[in-house]
N, C-alpha and C positions, 0 to 999 in steps of 0.2 A: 636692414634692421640690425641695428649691433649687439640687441641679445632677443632670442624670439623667446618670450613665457613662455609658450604651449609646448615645449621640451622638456625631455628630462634635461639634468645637474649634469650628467657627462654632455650631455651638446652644449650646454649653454656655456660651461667651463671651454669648453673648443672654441667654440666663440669669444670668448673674453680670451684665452692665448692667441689667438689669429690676431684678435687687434693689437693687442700687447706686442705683439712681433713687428706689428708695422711701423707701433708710436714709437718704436727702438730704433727702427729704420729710417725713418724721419729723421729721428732725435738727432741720430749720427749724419745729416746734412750738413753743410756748409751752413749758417745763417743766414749768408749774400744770397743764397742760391734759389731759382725760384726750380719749383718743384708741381708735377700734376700732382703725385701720390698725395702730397701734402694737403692740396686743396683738395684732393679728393673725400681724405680721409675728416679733415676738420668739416665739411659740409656734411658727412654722412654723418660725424656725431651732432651738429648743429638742428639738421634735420629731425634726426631721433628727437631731439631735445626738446623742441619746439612743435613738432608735427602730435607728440603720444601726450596722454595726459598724466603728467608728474604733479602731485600734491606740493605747490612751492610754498605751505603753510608750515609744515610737518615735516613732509618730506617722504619719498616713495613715488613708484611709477603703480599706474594705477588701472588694472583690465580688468576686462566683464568676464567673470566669470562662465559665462555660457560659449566663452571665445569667440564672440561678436565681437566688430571695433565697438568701442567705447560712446557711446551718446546720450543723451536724455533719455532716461528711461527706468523701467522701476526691475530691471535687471540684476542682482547681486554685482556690487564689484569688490576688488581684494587687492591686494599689496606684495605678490608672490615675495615669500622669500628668498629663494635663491637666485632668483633675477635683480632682486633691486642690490644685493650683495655684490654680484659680480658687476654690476650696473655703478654703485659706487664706487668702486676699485676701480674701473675704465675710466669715469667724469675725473677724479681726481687725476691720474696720470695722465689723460687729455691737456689739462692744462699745464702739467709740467711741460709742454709742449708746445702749446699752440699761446699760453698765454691769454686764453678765453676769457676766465672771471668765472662766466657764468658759469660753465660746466663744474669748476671746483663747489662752488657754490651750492648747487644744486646735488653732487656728489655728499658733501658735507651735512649737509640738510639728512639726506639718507642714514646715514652714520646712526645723525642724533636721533631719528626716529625708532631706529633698533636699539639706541642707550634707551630711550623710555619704554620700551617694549619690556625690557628684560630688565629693567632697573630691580624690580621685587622678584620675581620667578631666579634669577641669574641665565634662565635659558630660553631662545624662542620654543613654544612647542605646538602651537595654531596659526593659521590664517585667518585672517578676520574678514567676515564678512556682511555687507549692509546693502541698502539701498542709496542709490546716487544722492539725490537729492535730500537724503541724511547726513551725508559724508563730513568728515572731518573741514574739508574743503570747500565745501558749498555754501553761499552766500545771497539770501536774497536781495532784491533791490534797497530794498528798506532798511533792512538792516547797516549796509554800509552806508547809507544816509544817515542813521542814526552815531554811529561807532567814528567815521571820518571825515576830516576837511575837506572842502573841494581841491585842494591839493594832490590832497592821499588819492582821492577818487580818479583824480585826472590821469595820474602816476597808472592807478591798478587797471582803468579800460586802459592804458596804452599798450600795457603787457597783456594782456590777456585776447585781446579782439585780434582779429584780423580777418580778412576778405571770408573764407569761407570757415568760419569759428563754428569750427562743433562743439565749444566748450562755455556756454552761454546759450539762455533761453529769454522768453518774455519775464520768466520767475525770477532769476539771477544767473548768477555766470560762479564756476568752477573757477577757483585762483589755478591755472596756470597757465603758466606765462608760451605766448606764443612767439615771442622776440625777443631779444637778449634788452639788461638793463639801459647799456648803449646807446643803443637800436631806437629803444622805446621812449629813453630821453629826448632824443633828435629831435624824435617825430613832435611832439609837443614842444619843442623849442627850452626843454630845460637845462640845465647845466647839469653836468654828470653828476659831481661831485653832489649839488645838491638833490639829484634823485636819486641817490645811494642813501643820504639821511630822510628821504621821505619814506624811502623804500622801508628802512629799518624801521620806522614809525610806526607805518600800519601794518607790520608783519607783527607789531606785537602788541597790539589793540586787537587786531583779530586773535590772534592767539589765546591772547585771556579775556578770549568776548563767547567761547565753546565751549556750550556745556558739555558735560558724560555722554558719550552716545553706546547705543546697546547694539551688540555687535552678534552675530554666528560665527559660531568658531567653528574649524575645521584643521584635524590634528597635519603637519606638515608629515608629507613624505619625505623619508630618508633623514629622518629630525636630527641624530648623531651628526651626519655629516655637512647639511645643512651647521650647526652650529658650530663646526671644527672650521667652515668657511668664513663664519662671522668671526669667531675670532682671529683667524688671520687677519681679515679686513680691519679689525680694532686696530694688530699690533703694526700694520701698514701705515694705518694713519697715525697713530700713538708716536713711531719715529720723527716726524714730521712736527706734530702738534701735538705736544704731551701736554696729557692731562690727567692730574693724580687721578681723581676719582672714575674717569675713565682707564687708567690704569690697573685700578682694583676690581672694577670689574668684572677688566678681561681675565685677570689673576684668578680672582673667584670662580669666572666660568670655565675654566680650567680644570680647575680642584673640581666643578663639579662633571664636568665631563669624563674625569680621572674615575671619580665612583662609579659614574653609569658603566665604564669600561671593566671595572673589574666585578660588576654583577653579568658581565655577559661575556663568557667563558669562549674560548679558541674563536677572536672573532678576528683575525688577521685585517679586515680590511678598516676596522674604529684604530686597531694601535696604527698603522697607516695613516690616518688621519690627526688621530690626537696627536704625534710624534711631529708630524708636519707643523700643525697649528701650535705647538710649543715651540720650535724652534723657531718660527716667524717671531714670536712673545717674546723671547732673547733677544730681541734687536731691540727692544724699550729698554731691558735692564736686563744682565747676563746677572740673574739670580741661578747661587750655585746649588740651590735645594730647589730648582726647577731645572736649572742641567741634569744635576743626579737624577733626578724621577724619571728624565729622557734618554738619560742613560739605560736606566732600569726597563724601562718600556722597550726600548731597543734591543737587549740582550734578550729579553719576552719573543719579539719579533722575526728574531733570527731559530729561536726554536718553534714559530708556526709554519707549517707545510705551507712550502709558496704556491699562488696561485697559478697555474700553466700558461691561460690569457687573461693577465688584467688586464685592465683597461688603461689608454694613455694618462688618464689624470693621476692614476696610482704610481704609473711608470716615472713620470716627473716625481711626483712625492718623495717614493723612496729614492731615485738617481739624489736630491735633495739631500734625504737622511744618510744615503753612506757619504757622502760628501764630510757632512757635517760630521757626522765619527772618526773622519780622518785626519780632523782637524789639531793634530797634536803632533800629528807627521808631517811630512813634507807632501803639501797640498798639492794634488794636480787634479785641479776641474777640467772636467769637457768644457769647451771655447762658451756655450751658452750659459752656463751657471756658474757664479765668481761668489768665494764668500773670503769677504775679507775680517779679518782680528786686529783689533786696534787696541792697545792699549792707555788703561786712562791716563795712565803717569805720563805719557804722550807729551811735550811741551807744544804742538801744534795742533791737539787735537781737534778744539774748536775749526779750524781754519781746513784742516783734514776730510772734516764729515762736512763742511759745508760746498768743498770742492767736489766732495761728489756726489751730493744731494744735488748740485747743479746741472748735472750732466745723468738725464735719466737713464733708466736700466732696471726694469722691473725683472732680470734674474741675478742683479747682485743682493746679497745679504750683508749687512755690516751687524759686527757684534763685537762693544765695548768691555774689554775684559778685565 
């Protein structure tokens, strides 16, 4: 399994570095080369993908609450958050690798689920929870009778069924997807290219074919740092795929994150976190009244009593932030963690960040100065 829910945020964070370490060890392969690790590693996330049930409407991985595997039933299910977080961070770097599709896909999908989560609040602060056959996701029979063409229909069982489908009943089937679009096209004898546009089609007929559903909320554990991970995850993608209004967001959840930290007095392990997730947030836009606040937090940091054993996700964090405070010096990272300073006035810059957006490395930092 490449992140197990029923964990705390420090195992699941070990899990999401354990494969991060591998998709680097890959990455750094010959391209000619044939490779186990490789196939090993692309099937186990193929597997996840396919095997668990992911909302491919919305977007999120999706467990029963009672930590049963997942099946028909009138069960609570939920949308962990800091699983589908570290869960979208994996999908996406997956494909800077293997070149999948789907996985970025499905990765991205996640994102946007948490931009509509937090669009009006600015912060996640529950888990939601419903009954299956409620869900954001579920679809009777009649209903995609009504909503789609037999095209669309042909398209959505190809994705979705397969030999032993726990994700369908006699009532309707759950949208997700048990084989890749690919995969799914073959098998029906379509042209890829045209089940990419059918695909797009009915993902947004269903979409605005869903009314309001009423949900049970349940407050999240560890809510601060949970949201110090979300926004990493934003300014991860935000590198990549900028998007203003996604970019104010993160900005805003920030600033709000900044308040909750200073109503909660010697809390050494939130400036840890909040200092971390801002510096990620530098790599969209080196904002120098979001430097100075990092600044500010940092000299905070260095007057709280350290902790004797923290835990390795803190240990990474801060190895991170004195890095990055050294950045004025003459830089010597440890071999695993590279942060490079580009400047804009740069006559290559374009050509620069694209050369090494090519060649993955989920411990370098880049920041446009």
């Amino acid at each position: 399994m490449l992140i197990n829910p029923h964990t705390n945020l420090l195992y699941q964070w070990k899990q999401k570095q354990s494969l991060l370490d591998q998709l680097q060890s890959i990455a750094n392969l010959p391209v000619t080369s044939l490779s186990l690790q490789r196939d090993t590693v692309e099937k186990q996330f193929s597997d996840f993908v396919f095997q668990n049930s992911i909302d491919c409407l919305l977007g999120g991985l999706v467990v029963n609450g009672h930590k049963e595997r997942l099946i028909f039933s009138r069960q609570p299910y939920y949308k962990p958050a800091i699983t589908n977080i570290y869960l979208a961070e994996l999908l996406i770097a997956a494909d800077q690798v293997f070149y999948h599709g789907s996985f970025s896909f499905i990765g991205k999908q996640i994102v946007q689920y948490f931009i509509c989560q937090i669009s009006n609040s600015k912060l996640l602060d529950v888990d939601r929870y419903t009954d299956l056959k409620n869900s954001d996701y579920f679809f009777n029979h009649s209903t995609l009778q009504d909503l789609l063409e037999d095209k669309e229909i042909r398209l959505l069982l190809a994705l979705t069924s397969s030999s032993s489908n726990r994700k369908s009943s006699s009532e309707g089937i759950l949208l997700s997807y048990t084989r890749s679009l690919r995969d799914s096209a073959a098998n029906i004898e379509m042209h890829y290219k045209e089940a990419q546009i059918i695909e797009f089609s009915f993902l947004n007929k269903l979409r605005n074919s869903k009314p309001d559903k009423v949900f049970t909320s349940s407050p999240i554990e560890n809510c601060f740092d949970v949201n110090c991970e979300l926004l990493a995850l934003f300014s991860k993608v935000l590198v990549d795929d900028l998007e203003p209004n996604t970019a104010e967001l993160a900005t805003e959840m920030f600033g709000e994150l900044y308040r909750q930290l200073n109503n909660d007095s010697n809390n050494r392990n939130g400036l840890v976190n909040l200092i971390y997730a801002g510096i990620m947030l530098l790599q969209v836009e080196f904002n120098l009244e979001l430097a100075a606040t990092i600044d500010k937090l940092t000299l905070q940091l260095d007057k709280e009593a350290k902790i004797e054993k923290s835990n390795e996700r803190s240990q990474y964090q801060e190895m991170v932030i004195k890095i990055f405070q050294q950045r004025k010096k003459s830089l010597s990272s440890p071999a695993k963690i590279q942060l490079l300073f580009l400047s804009k006035q740069q006559i290559d810059l374009d050509s620069r960040l694209m050369e090494l957006k090519a060649k993955f490395n989920p411990y370098r930092l880049v920041f446009v100065v």
